[in-house]
N, C-alpha and C positions, 0 to 999 in steps of 0.2 A: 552557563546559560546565557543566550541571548538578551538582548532590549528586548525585540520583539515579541520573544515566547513570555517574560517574564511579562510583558503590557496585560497579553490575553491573559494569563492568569490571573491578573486584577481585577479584567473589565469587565469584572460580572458586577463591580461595586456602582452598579449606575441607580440612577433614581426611579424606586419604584410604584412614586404613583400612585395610581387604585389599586394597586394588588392589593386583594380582599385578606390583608394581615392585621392581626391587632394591632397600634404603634408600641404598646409594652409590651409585647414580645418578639414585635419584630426589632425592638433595640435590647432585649435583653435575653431573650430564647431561653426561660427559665424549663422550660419541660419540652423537650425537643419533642417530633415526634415520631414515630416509628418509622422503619427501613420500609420503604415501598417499593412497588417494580407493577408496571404497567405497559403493556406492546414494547416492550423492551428500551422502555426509562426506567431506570433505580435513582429514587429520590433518596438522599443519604442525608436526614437532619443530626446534630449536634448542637454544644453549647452555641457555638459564636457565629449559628450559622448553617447551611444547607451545600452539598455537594448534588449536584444531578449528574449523569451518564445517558447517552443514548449507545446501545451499540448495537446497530442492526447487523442481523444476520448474514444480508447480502452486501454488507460494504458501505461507506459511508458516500453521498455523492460526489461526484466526480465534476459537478455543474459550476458555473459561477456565480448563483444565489449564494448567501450565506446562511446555514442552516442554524436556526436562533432556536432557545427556548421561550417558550409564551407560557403566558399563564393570564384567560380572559383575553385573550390578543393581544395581550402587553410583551414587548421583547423586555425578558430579565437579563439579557445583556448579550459581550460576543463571546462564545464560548471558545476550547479550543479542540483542535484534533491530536487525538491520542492514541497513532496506531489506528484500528479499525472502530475507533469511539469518538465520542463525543462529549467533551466534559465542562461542566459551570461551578463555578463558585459564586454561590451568591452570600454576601455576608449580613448577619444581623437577623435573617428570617430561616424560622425552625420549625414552622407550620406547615409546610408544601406536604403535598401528596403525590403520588405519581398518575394519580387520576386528576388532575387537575392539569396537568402540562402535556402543553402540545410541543413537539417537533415543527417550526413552518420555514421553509424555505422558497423566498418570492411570492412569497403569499400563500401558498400551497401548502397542506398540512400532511407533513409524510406519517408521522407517527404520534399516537395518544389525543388527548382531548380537541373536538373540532372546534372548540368553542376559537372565536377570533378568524376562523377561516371565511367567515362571512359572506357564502358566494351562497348556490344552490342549480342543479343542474336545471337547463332547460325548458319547458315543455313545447315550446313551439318556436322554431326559429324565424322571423322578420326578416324580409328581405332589403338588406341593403341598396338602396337604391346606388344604380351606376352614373360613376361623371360619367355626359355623354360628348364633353367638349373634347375633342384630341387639341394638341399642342403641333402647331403647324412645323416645327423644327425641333425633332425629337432626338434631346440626348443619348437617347441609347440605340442611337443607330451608329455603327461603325464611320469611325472618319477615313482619313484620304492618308494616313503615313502605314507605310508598313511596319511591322512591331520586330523587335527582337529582343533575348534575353539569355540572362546569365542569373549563376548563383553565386554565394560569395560565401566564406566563412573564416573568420578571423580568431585572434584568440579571445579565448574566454575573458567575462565580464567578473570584477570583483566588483559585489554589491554589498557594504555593511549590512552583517548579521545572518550574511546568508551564508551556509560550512561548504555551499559549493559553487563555482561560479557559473554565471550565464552564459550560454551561446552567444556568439556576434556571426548570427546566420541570415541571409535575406536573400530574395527572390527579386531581381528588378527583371521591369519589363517597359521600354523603352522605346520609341519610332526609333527606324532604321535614320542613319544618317541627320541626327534634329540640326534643323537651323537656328539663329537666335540664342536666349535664353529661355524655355520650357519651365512651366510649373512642375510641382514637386507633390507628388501625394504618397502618404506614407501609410501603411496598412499596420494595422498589429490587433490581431486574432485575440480569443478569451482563453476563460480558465476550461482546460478540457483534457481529458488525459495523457500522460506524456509518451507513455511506452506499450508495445506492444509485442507480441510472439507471433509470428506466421503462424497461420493456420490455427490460431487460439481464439475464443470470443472474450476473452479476461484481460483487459487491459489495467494498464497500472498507471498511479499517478506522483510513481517517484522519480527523483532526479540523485547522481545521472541513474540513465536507465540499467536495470540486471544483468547480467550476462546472459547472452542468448535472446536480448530483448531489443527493437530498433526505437528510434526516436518518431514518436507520429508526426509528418507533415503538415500539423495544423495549420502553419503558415502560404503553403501552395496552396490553401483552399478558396484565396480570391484570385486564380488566374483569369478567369473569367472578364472581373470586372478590371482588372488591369491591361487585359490587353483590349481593349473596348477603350478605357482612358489614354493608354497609347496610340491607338489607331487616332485620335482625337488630336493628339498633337504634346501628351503630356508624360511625365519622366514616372513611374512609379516603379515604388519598391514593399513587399513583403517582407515583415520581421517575424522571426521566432524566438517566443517566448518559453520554450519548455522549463527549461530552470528556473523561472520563478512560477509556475503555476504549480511543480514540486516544491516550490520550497513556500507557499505562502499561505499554510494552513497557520501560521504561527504568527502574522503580521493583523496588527489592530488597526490597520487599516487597508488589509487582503489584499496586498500586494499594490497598490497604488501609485503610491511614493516607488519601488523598484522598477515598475514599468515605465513610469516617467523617465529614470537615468536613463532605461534601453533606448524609449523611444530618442531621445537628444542626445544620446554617444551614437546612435545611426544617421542624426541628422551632423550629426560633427563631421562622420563617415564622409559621408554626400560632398559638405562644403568643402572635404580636405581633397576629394577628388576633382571637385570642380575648378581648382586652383594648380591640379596637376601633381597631387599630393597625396600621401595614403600610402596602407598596403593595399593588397587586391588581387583579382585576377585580371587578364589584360585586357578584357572586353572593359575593364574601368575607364579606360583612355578614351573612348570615345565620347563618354558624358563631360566630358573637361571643357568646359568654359561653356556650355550648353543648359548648364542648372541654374534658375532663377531661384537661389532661395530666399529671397523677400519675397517667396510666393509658394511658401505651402499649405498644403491641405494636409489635415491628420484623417484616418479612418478606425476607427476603435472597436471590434466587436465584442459585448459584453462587457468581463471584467476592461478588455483592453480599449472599451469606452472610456471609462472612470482614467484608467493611463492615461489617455491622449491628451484627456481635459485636464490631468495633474500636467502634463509637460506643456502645454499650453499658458497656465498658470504658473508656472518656474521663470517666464520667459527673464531677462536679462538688457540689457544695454549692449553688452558688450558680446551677445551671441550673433554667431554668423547664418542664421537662418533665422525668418519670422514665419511662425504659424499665422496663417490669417482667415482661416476656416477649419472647421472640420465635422465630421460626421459622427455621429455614435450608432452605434446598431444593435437594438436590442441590452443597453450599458446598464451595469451598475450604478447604483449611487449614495454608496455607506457613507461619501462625506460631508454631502449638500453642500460641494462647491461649484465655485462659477469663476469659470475663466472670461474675466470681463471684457468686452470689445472684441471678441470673437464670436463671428458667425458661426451659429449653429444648427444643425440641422440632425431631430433624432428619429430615428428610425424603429420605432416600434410595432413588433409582430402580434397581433390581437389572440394567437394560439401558440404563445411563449410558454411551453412546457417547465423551463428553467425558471429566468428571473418574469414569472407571471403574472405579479404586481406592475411591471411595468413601469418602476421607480423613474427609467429613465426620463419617463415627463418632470420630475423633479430640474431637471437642467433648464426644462425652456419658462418653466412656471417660476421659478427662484431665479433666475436670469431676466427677469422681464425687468424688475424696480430694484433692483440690487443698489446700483451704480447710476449719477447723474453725468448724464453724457452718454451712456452707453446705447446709444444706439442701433447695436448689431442685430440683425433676422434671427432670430430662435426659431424655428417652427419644428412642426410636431408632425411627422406623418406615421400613420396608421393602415398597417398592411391587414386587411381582414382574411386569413384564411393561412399567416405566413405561421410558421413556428419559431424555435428560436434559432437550431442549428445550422437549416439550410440554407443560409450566407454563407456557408464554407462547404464547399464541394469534399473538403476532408472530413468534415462531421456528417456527410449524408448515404446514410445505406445503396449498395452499388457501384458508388462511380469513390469512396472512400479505399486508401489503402489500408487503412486499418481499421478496428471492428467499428461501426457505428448504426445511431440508431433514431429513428421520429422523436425528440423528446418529449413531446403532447404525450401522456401517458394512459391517457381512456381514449380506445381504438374504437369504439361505440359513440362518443359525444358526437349530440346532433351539430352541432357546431365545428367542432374544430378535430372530432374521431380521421378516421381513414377515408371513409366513405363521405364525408359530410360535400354538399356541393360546392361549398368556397373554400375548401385547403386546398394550399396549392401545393405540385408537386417541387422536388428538390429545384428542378430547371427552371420553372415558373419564377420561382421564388428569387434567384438568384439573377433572374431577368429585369424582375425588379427592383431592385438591391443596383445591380449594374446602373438602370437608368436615373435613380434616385441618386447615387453616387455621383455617376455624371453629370445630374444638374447640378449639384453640388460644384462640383468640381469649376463647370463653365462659370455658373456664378459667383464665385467665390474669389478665382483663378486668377478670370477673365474679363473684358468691357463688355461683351456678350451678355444680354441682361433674358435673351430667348429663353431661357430655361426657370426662371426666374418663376413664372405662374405656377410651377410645378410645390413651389417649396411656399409659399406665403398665403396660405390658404383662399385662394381660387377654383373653383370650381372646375376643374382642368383637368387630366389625362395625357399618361404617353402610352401611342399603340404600341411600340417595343415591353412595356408590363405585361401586353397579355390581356387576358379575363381578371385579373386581381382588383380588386376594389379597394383605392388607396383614398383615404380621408387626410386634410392636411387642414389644422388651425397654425397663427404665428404670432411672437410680437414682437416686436421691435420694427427697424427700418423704417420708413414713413408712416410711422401711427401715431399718433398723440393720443393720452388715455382721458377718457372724457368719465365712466365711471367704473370705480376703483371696489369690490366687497370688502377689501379689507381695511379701506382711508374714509368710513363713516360718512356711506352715501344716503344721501336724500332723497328719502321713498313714501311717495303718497300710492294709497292702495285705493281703488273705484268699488263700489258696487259689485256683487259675486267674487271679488279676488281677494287673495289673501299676499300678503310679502313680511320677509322677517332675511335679516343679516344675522346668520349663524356658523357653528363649525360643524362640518361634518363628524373631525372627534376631536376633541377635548378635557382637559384634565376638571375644567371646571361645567359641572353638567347641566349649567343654566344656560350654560350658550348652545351649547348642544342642538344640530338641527335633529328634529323630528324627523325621519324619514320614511314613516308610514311602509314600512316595510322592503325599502329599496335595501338592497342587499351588497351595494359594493360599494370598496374603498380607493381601489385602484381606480387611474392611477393617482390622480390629484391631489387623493388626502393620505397617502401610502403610510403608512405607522412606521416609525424604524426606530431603530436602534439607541438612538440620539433624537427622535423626538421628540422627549419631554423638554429638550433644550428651546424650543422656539416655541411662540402661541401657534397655536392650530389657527392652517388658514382656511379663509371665510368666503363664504359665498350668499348671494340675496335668493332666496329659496322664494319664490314664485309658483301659486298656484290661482285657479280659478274652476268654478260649476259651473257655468253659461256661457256661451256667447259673449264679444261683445264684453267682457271686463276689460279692465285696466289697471296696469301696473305704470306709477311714472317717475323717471327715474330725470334728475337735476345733473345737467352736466356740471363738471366742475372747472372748465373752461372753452372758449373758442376753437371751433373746430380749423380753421382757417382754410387751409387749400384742400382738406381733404375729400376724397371722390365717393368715399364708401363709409357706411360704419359696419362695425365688427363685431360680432357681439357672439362671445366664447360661453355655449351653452349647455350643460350636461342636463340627457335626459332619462330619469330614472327609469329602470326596466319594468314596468307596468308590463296589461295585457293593453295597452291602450295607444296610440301616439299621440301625444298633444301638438296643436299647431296654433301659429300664432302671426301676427305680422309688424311691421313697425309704423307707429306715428311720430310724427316731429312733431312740434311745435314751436315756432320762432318766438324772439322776442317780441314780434306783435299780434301773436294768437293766431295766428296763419296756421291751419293744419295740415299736413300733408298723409296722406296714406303711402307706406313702402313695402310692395309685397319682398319677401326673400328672394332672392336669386336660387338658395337651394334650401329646401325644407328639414328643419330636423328629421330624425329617425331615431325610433328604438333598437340601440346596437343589439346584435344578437347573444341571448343570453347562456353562458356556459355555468361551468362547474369555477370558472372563476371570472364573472360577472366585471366587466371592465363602464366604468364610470369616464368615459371618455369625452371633453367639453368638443361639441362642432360647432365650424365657425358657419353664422349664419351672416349673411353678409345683404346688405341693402342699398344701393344706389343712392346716392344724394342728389337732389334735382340743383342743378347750375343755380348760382345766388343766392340759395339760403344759408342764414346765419344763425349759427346757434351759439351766441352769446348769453349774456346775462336775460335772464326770465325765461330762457329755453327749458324745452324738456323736450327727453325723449321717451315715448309712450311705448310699452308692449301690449298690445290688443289680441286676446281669442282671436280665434275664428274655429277652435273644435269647441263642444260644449263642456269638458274638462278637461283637465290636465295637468299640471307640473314639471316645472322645469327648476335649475340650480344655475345662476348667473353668476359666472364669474367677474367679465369686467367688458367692458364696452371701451371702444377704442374709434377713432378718426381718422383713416388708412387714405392712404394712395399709392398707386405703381410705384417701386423702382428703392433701391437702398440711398442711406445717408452714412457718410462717414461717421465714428464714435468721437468723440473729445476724449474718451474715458480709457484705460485699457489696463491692464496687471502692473503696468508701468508707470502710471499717475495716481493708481491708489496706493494704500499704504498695504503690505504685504507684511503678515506676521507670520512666523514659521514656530510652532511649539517644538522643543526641542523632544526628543523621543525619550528622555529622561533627566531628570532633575534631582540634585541629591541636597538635599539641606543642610548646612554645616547643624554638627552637633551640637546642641543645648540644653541646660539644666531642665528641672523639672516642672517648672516655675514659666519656661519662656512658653508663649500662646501661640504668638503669629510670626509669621517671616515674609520677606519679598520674594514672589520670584520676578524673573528676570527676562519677558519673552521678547527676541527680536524681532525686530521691525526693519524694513528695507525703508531707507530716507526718501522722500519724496518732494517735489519743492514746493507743491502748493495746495494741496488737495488732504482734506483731513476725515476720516472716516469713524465710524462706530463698531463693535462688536462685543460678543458677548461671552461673559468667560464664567466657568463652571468648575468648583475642587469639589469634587464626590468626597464625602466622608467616608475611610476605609471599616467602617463598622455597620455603620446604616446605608450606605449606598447614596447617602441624599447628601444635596448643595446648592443654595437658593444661586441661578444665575444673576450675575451683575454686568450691568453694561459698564463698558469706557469709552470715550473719546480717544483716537489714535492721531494727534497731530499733525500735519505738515510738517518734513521733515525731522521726524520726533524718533530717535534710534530702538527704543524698546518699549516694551510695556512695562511698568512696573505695576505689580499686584501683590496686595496686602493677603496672605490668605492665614486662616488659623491652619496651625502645626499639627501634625497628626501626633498623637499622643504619645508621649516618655514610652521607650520600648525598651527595655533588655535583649532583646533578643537582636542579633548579629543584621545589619543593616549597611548596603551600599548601594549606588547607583544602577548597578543591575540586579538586585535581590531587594524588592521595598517591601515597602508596609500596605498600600493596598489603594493608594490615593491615586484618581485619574483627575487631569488636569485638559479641559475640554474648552473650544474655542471655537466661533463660529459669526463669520462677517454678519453684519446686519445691515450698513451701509456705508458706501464708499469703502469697501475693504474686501481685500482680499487673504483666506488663510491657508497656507501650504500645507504644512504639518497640524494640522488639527486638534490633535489628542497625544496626550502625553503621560507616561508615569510620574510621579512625586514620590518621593520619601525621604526620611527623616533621619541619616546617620547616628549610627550610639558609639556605645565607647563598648560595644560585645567585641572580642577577640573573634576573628573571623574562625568560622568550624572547620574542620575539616571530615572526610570521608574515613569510617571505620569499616571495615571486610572482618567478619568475628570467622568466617570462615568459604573461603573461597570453592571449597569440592563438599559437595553432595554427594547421595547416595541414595536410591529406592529398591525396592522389588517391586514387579510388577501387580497393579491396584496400590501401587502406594505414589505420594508425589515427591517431587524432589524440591528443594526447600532452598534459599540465601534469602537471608536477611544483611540488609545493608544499612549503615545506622549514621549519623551525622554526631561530632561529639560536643555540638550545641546548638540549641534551634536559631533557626531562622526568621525572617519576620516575612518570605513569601511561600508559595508552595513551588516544592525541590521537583525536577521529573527528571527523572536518568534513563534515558536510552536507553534499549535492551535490544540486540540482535544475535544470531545465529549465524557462527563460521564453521567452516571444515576443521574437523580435529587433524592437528600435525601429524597424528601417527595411529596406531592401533591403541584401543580397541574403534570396531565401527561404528559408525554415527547413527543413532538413531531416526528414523525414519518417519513419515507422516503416520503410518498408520498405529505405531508403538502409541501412541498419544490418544487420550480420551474423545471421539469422535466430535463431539459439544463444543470442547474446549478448542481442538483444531479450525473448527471450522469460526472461529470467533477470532482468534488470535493466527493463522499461518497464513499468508500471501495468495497462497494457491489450494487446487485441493489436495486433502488430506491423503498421498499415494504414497508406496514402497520409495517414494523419493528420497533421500536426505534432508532434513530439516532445513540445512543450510540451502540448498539446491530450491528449494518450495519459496522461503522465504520467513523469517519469524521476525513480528517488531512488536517488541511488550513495552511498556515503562513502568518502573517503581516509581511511584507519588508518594513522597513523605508532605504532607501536609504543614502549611503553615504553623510553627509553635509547636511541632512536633518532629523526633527526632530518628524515625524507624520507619523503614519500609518491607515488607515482605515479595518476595518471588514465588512463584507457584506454577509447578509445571504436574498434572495429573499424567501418571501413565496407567495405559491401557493394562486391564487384568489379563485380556488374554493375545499376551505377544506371544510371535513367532519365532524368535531366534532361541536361541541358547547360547548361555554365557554372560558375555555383558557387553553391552553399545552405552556410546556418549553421547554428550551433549556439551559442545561448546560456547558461551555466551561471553559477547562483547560488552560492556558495558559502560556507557562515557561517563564517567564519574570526574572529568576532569573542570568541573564547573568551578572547585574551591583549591584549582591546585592539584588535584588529585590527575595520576595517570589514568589512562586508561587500563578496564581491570577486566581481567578473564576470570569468569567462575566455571567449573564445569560441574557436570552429571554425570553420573554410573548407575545404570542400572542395570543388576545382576538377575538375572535367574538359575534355577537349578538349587 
């Protein structure tokens, strides 16, 4: 068994918070409670603890949300996949019910309890108002080079912990004949499914792909925008990821950390062709001394967001490519990191069927105060009407070679259904995507600052969009923050108004803002998985009844040269819209009125209700000073309303270089496992040991977290990360004396959790712990390898360990063709229920092996036996007897791999 698979197995031990558990029985589960099952969750309590299962009917998603258990809205941790399931281990709590847990993925509640889904559909859609400003030089208009392209495919990629390796596949698309050195943009696609069958609507998400199965072209699906940044004057290339999007149901940080390698052995690629080096095919020769790589741009869609931004943060000294932009589209963000002193720019789709929370505003909102120095543009744009997949011409029905489909899943919603009048179609979509890329790109690139209004929340427009209505807030690059909701601003409230500094959510429910019935979390305050790790962040909740109130808020410093203020403002989906305008006030009581440039709106609201802050932006009149005794006023002018104020800022045109970058903070990498020298019974605590990358002047904070492998809890503690200081050392208590057989890749249940706070960067995240014993390591018992049935009866292996474990065992289970006679039993020989739960495909006269079977026996932690179960159909059709032959990887403790087979006779 892997690192990896063994992590997920654990990391259901996370801290659970308000789950509505007793604490004495959630630390000692003296009366478990009964077996439940609910829209197809099976809640399994026991002594030491709770097992759940989802395993729908129709297949588990194929998407790059990760589908969590909730319980109240609370993720109980990452579960893992199992086959066509879905499985948790939560330890310590014996009370669940299967009416109480929901299935949500990106916000979205697939299956059982709504509670936590938090949205509510519609009743009347708002109209967004449109920028009406166009942008007098529009990125997405085609440049002056002609384009040309090539494919490439090299040998496979070994990635630790994955049993097969990755493609080294990409797509460039390049001006003919470039002059100079050309910037560098590197694409790489999300999690989506790998393989598919001509003429089938059933694709698959294994790797490599079946026989008789092609690999889907997920990676051709930005031609579009590539050859549009070609035509421009710029090198891009297309990666494919299929082999890790098969193989990343089992990584505890879904695939992040793998896509990083890809992305940087393709930028190796680049750099070894640039120098006249590499393998390839011959059209490489022409890109040779033509690649500026001290000038790339990454583009990440979804999962291959969260990638970009981990290879971005890996960066190096000694690498021959600098990332110095990049784009996310629609991204992940399981691990709230921040690639510091990297320009960023996210692209989120307001009718994101997939990751529907919309996490990826987490990058520009935790990227804002990370890092001192870091001055790099985050901005946030907002496509109203885009979905998630049609950024890729291969995920979009029609113009896809392989099956695809709208991900928006209610074809009725007034908002973002089929019909609704701002979705836009796959072209639209993708129109947009290209142009927003492209400013990206000239900005980021380039000295060229024309595109610039596009991304920093200006009031602005490109005609190459289309009809799509694109909202843009930003921070960094020329802003100075004047007030902060979360650094304890100073708020006098007037006459009819009310103000209060609260959290949206929070563990502790006195902070808690009141939200009088607003309904959403996205994206700002998104819950995840690892949020119990940080405070819930904060916002100044502003309301008023009249006219004419006021709210007044204390700068906390001089605005100095700034031309504008900024003020990042979420307004909650009433039936109403609140408006408001800005007063200064200087330090000698001089008032100024400042109407907005653009007025809030009420976003339009869906079945998942988006909490989106706009930037309302205001003019500063020449010579005023908002030094000490200043304030800036928010004034009515509707006679109710409510707003949620993030932070107020002091802007002007044009970026600033960073001081800050991945390079000058301190970088700690959690090692993906950690084995603790063995110790009496007696010892409590031990060190661990996390590295740190030296740095020569710059010293940082973070926060580090050991989950108790019984209760799931572990109060976090902050460190100090020194100026050139080689590791962390942490004191943590030892998971408890075990007998039972214990190594680095088989623990006791402890997740060891790490997350920047300031001035710090962390690569690897999360890691397993455990506590070596002096148990003789087990091995694999087979009491009998050949079964037997008649039909209506089932055929039976038990597989037994000959001593436990201290994690939970999962053994592979597959379907090969029998070597010889008799014949193989068929899809339809099998229990209809059970087929359709457990085989690849449907249930036909096919051969089992030919359909596809993938089971696993689970022997549970501290226990020592697992059962196999295969139901056959009462009324088969043959005569005689068919087999059944099963693969089974038992070689986790040593053990070869082990054929069991089946007979079943009739007559």
């Amino acid at each position: 068994m892997n690192v990896r698979r063994w992590s997920l197995c654990v990391a259901a031990t996370l801290a659970l918070g308000t789950l509505a558990v007793p604490a004495a029985e959630a630390a000692t589960g003296p009366n478990p409670a009964p077996v439940t099952t609910a829209d197809e969750i099976t809640v399994v309590p026991d002594a030491k603890g709770t097992t759940l299962t989802w395993h729908p009917a129709d297949g588990l998603p194929m998407g790059d949300a990760r589908p969590e258990f909730r319980v109240a809205g609370q993720a109980l941790g990452v579960p893992v996949e199992r086959g066509d399931a879905l499985r948790l281990r939560v330890a310590g709590v014996t009370s669940l019910r299967a009416s109480q847990v929901s299935v949500v993925s990106g916000g979205r509640v697939l299956a059982g309890a709504a509670a936590g889904n938090g949205a509510a559909a519609a009743t009347k859609v708002p109209t967004v108002p449109a920028v009406t400003n166009v942008l007098k030089k529009d990125p997405g208009t085609p440049g002056k080079y002609k384009v040309s392209s090539f494919t490439y495919q090299l040998p496979s990629l070994t990635i630790p912990g994955y049993a097969h390796k990755v493609e080294m596949r990409g797509r460039v698309i390049a001006p003919v004949s470039p002059k100079g050195h050309r910037g560098v943009v590197l694409f790489l696609h999300g999690r989506h499914a790998t393989c598919y069958t001509p003429g089938s609507d059933e694709p698959s998400i294994d790797w490599p792909c079946a026989p008789g199965m092609k690999p889907i072209p997920s990676y051709l699906g930005y031609v579009q925008q590539q050859r549009l940044l070609a035509s421009q004057g710029f090198v891009t290339v297309s990666i494919s990821a299929n082999g890790i999007n098969g193989q990343d149901g089992d990584d505890i940080d879904s695939g992040a950390a793998a896509r990083a390698v890809l992305v940087r052995r393709h930028l190796d690629l680049l750099a070894d062709w640039n120098v006249g080096k590499g393998a390839g095919p011959a059209e490489r020769t022409q890109l040779a001394g033509h690649l500026n790589m001290r000038k790339v741009m990454t583009v990440g869609h979804s999962r291959g967001g969260e990638g970009v931004d981990r290879a971005a943060l890996k960066a190096l000294p000694t690498d021959r490519f600098t990332i110095v932009g990049q784009v996310l589209v629609a991204p992940t963000d399981f691990g709230q990191q921040v690639a510091v002193g990297i320009p960023t720019t996210v692209l989120l789709p307001y009718c994101d069927g997939d990751v529907s929370d919309l996490q990826g505003q987490m990058f520009v909102d935790q990227g804002a105060r990370l890092a001192a120095g870091d001055r790099a543009l985050k901005s946030s744009v907002l496509v109203v009407g885009a979905n998630h997949n049609y950024f890729n011409s291969q995920w979009t029905p029609g113009v896809a070679a392989a099956p695809a489909n709208d991900d928006w899943w209610d074809a009725t919603d007034t908002v973002c259904g089929t019909k609704a009048p701002q979705r836009l179609t796959g072209a639209q979509q993708r129109a947009v995507g290209s142009a927003y890329v492209a400013a990206a790109a000239r900005t980021y690139l380039t000295s060229d600052v024309s595109a610039r209004p596009l991304l920093d929340g200006t009031s602005v427009r490109a005609a190459s969009a289309g009809k799509a209505v694109v909202l843009t807030h930003a921070t960094g690059g020329r802003r100075v923050p004047l007030v902060l909701a979360g650094s304890a601003p100073v708020v006098k409230v007037g006459k009819n108004a009310t103000a209060s500094v609260c959290a949206v959510y929070a563990q502790d429910e006195a902070s808690l803002c009141d939200r009088s019935g607003s309904t959403f979390d996205s994206p700002h305050w998104t819950p995840q998985v690892w949020g119990a790790f940080s405070s819930a962040p904060k916002v100044i909740k502003v309301g008023w009844t009249a006219k004419n109130a006021r709210v007044a808020l204390t700068p906390t410093r001089a605005i100095g040269s700034s031309r504008y203020l900024d003020l990042r403002v979420v307004v909650p989906s009433k039936k109403f819209t609140p408006s408001f305008d800005v007063l200064v006030r200087d330090a000698k009581g001089k008032v100024t009125a400042l109407p907005p440039l653009r007025a809030v709106s009420v976003l339009p609201g869906s079945v998942t209700a988006q909490g989106w802050a706009q930037d309302v932006r205001v003019v500063l009149p020449k010579g005023i000073v908002l030094g000490s005794g200043a304030s800036i006023v928010l004034r009515s002018t509707s006679t109710r309303g409510q707003v949620m104020l993030l932070d107020v800022y002091g802007s002007a045109p044009g970026l600033v270089p960073s001081t800050a970058s991945v390079q000058t903070v301190p970088v700690l990498d959690v090692p993906a496992a950690t084995l603790l020298p063995a110790a009496g019974h007696d010892v409590k605590t031990a060190v661990l040991h996390i590295p740190v990358r030296s740095v020569p002047t710059v010293s940082g904070t973070v926060e580090v977290r050991l989950l108790d492998p019984q209760t799931g809890f572990g109060d976090p503690k902050q460190y100090a990360v020194r100026a050139g200081q080689k590791s962390l050392d942490v004191t943590v208590t030892r998971p408890p004396w075990d007998d039972a057989y214990t190594d680095a890749t088989s623990g006791n249940g402890s997740l060891l959790l790490v997350r920047a706070v300031r001035n710090a960067v962390v690569d690897g995240y999360i890691g397993a712990v455990a506590a070596a014993s002096e148990a003789v390591r087990p091995h694999f018992v087979i009491s009998q390898a050949d079964a037997s049935a008649a039909p209506g009866e089932s055929l039976r292996w038990e597989v037994r360990l000959s001593g436990p474990v201290s994690n939970d065992v999962v053994i592979s289970v597959s379907a090969v063709a029998p070597s010889a006679a008799p014949a193989e039993l068929t899809g339809l020989d099998l229990l209809p229920g059970w087929a359709l739960r457990n085989l690849n495909g449907p249930a036909t006269a096919r051969p089992i092996s030919e359909i596809g079977l993938q089971q696993s026996l689970y022997i549970p932690a501290y226990t020592t036996s697992a059962t196999l179960e295969i139901p056959i159909r009462q009324g088969v059709t043959f005569t005689g007897q068919r087999q059944i032959v099963l693969r089974a990887d038992t070689s986790e403790f040593g053990a070869p791999t082990t054929t069991l087979t089946g007979t079943v006779t009739t007559g």
